[in-house]
N, C-alpha and C positions, 0 to 999 in steps of 0.2 A: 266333283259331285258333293252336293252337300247332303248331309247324314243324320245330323244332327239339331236342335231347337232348344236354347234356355230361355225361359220367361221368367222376369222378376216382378214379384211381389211383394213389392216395399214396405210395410205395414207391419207393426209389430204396438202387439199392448202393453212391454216392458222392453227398455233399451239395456241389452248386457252389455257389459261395462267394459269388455274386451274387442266388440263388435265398430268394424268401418264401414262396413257396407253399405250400401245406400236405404234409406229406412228412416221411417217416418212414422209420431205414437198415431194410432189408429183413431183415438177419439175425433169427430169433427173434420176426417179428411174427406176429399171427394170420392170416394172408391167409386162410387158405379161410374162416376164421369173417364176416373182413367181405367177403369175394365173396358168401357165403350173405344177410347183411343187407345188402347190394349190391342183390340180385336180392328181397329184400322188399319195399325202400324203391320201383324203378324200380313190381312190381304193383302198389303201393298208391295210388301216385301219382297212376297212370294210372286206377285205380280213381275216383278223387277227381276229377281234372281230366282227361278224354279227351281225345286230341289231333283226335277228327272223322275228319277227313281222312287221317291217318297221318301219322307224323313223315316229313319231308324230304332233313335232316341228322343223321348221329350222331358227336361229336366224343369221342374219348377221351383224355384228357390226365393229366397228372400234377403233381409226383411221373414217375414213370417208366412206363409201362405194360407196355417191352418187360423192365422187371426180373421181372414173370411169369415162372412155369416156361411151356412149350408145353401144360403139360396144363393149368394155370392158366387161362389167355389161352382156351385149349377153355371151358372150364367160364363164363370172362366171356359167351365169345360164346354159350354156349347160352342161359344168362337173356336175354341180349339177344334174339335169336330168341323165345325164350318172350313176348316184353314188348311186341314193337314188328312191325308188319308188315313185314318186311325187304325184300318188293318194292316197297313203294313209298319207299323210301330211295336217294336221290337222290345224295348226297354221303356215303362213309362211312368218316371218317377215324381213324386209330392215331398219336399222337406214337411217337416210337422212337429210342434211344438207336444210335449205328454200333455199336458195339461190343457189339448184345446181339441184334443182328437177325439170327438164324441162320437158314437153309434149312426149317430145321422150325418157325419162327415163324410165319414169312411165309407155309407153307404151311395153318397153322393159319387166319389173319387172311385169307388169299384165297380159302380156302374157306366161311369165314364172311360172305363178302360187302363187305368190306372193300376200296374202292378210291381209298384216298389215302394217302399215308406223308407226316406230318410229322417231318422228323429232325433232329436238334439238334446241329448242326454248329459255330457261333458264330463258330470263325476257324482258319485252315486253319496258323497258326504254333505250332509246338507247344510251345514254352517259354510262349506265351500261357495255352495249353490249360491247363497245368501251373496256370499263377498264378493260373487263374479256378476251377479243381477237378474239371475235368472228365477221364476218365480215358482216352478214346478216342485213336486216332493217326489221323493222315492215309490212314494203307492203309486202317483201318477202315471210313472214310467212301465210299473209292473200291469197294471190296468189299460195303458193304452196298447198295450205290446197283445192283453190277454185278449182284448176287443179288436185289433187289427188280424190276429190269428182268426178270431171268430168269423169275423167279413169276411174270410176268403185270402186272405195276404200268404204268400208264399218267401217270399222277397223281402225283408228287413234289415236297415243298416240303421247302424248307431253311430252318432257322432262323441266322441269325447276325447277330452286337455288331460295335458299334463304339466308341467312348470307352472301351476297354479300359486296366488301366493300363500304362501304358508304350509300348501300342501306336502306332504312327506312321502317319502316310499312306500312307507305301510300303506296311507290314505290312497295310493295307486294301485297296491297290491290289489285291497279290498275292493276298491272301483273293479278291475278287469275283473275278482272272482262271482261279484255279482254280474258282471255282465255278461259271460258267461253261461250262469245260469240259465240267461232267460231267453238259450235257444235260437235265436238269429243267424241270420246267413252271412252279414256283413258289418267291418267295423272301420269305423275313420277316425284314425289316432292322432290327435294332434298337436305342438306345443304351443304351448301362448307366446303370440309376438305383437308387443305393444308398438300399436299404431297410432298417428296420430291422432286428433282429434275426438279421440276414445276417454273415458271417465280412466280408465284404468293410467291412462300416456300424460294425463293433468296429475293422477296423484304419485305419479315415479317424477316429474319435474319437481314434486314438494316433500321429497322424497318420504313418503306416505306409505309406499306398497314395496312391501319385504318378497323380493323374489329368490326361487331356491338357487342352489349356486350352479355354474354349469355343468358342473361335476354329477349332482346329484339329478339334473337332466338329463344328463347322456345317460346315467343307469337309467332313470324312469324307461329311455327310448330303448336301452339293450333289454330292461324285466320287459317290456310290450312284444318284443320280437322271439324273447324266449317264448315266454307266456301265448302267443296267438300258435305258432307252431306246435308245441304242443298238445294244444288244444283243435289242432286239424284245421289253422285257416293258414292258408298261404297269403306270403307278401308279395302284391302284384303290383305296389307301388309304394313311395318311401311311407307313407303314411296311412297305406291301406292293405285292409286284409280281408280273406275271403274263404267260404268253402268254396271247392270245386265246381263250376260253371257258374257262383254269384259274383263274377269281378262286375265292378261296372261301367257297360258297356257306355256311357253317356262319356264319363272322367274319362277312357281313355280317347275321345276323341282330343282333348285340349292336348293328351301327352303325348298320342299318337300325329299332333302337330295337321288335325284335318280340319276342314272348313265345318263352320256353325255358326247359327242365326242366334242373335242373340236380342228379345225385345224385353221393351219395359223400359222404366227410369233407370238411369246408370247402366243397365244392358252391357256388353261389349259384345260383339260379334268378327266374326273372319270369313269374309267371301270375296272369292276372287284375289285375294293377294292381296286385300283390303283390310286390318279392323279397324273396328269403329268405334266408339264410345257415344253414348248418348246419355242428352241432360239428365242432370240427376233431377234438379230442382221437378217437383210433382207438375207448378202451372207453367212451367217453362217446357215439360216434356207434352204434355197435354197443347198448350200454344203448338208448338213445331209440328206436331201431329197434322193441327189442322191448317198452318200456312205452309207446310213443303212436304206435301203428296202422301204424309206418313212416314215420312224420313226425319228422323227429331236430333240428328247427328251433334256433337258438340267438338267432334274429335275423329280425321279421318289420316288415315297413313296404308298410303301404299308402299308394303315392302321390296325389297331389292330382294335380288338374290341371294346375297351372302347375309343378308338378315332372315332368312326362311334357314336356311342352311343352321348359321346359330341356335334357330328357338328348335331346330328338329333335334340339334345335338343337347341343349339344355331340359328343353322338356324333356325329349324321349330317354335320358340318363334319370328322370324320375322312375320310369319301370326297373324293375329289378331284374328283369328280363335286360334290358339296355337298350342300344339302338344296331339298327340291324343294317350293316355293312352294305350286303346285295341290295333291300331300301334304299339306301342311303342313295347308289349309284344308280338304281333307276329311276328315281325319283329326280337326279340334279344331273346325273350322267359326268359324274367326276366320283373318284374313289376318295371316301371318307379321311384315309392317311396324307391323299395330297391336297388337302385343302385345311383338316386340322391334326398335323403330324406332329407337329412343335406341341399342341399342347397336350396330344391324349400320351406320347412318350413323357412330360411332365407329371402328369397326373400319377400315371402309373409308375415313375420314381418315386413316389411319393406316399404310393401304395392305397391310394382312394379310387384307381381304375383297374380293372381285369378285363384280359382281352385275349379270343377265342378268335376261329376261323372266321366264327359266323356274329359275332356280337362286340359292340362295346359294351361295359356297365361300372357301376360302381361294385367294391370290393363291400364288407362289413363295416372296413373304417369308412371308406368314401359316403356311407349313408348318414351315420354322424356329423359327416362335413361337408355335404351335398351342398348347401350354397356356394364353399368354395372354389368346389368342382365346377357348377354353373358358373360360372364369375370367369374362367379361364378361358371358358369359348365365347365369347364378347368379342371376337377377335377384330368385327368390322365396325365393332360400334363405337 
């Protein structure tokens, strides 16, 4: 049963310099042309694969979403409405730029049923902001959080980096104690991993950008774990934390290894023991739209068995919680130890897994070396 729906919003009016995602500067693009094959692709979809039950979660992400005009952003949420039974939508989140989220956005997004803001904040030092490409200020951040409260928002997550270049401990301290401050439900911590094609991935080949050393990462990621705990948010995943009943219900479909729709340029989606990948390029996703039914695929893979097996044991060791043995076995109807016995007794010689009646998980080191970890259940790949 599918549960869940991400729609990408490619579009952004400043390219930060750490970003792969798929995204495109906004001046001069066709937006209403791909809003219109937006809302082709979501009917046809649904046409093909019904969700049953109604979708749960709907995440909209980018690219930038709040770079939308308001009448834009209108026009998203009516397909949407048109597409998806909007009462029973459980979780229904908007990424959003400080510096784009005006009075008349928010008013647009809360009336369409929208109740969560992901905002993309990063680091609260603005010569940082400057180096990473991002074009927002610190008032912006304060001002959009004070306007999102006003609308009615209950639900607020903040995105922000750490291993920033140049950045120090202090410069992270002061980041988490402002942010903090300003009252939110949710925070998504992250470190910087230069990919390629990125501004930031050209200037480490010309060796240009001074990164901190690993050392002084791993503290940034243990002060974020002190620091979020005692400050009353719990870690519900390596890189996310929460007050009580704001985890988000969308991200743990990916980790929770369940099926979602995924449209838009670049998209990925998972239905049926299928993902899929679609074109990134804008008139190549728009083209495919309208020569195959709304299906604009660039990239299709049916997984095996012991590849679903893999990504339930890599992802779901993202939760802090772990993965859940009795799942495990009703879900594949094999016991988790006889299919990866060799490497969870590896792991936990190693003291990166801890294991319960009822759980695998990673230990305190093991979240430090969490790729590691993943990397070792690969076993069929």
């Amino acid at each position: 049963m599918v549960k869940a729906a991400y729609i990408h919003i490619p579009f952004c009016e400043q390219i930060c310099h750490y970003c792969d995602f798929n995204k495109f500067f906004l001046k001069n693009q066709p937006v209403d042309e791909y809003l219109h094959s937006l809302a082709i692709e979501m009917k046809k979809t649904l046409e093909r694969v019904p969700p049953h039950d109604g979708i749960k979660t709907v995440f909209i992400g980018g690219g930038t979403p709040t770079a939308l005009s308001a009448k834009q952003l209108d026009q998203l949420m009516s397909s949407i409405h048109q597409t998806f039974a909007i009462d029973k939508i459980e979780e229904f989140t908007v990424e959003a730029n400080p510096d784009q989220l005006t009075m008349e956005k928010l008013s647009v997004l809360k009336n369409a049923g929208v109740n969560r803001l992901s905002i993309g904040v990063q680091t609260f030092q603005e010569n940082l902001l400057k180096m990473i490409g991002r074009t927002h200020t610190n008032e912006a951040v304060f001002q959009s959080i004070k306007n999102a409260k006003a609308a009615g928002f209950e639900n607020i997550s903040i995105d922000m980096m750490f291993g920033l270049p140049d950045q120090t401990l202090e410069d992270w301290k002061e980041t988490l104690s402002i942010a903090f401050s300003l009252e939110v439900q949710h925070f998504s911590t992250y470190s910087l991993i230069i990919e390629p094609k990125t501004v930031f991935y050209n200037m480490m080949r010309k060796r240009k950008l001074r990164l901190p050393t690993e050392d002084l990462e791993a503290s940034m990621y243990e002060l974020v774990m002190e620091e979020m705990e005692r400050h009353g948010f719990r870690q519900y995943e390596i890189s996310n934390f929460a007050k009580k009943g704001f985890e988000s219900k969308h991200n743990l479909t990916y980790w929770n290894n369940e099926q979602y729709y995924g449209f838009g340029a670049g998209a990925h989606s998972y239905l049926k023991k299928v993902r899929r990948e679609n074109f990134r390029p804008l008139k190549k996703y728009v083209e495919m739209i309208t020569k195959n039914d709304g299906a604009p695929y660039i990239f299709e893979h049916e997984l095996t068995e012991e590849e679903i097996m893999e990504e339930e044991m890599f992802l779901g060791l993202r939760k802090t919680k772990g993965v859940s043995k009795k799942h495990f076995f009703d879900k594949f109807g094999r016991h988790m130890k006889d299919v990866f016995g060799l490497q969870i007794e590896e792991q936990k010689g190693n003291g990166l897994l801890v294991e319960n009646d009822e759980y695998i998980a990673l230990t305190e080191k093991g979240k430090l070396l969490g790729n590691e970890v993943f990397q070792a259940f690969l076993a069929f790949s």
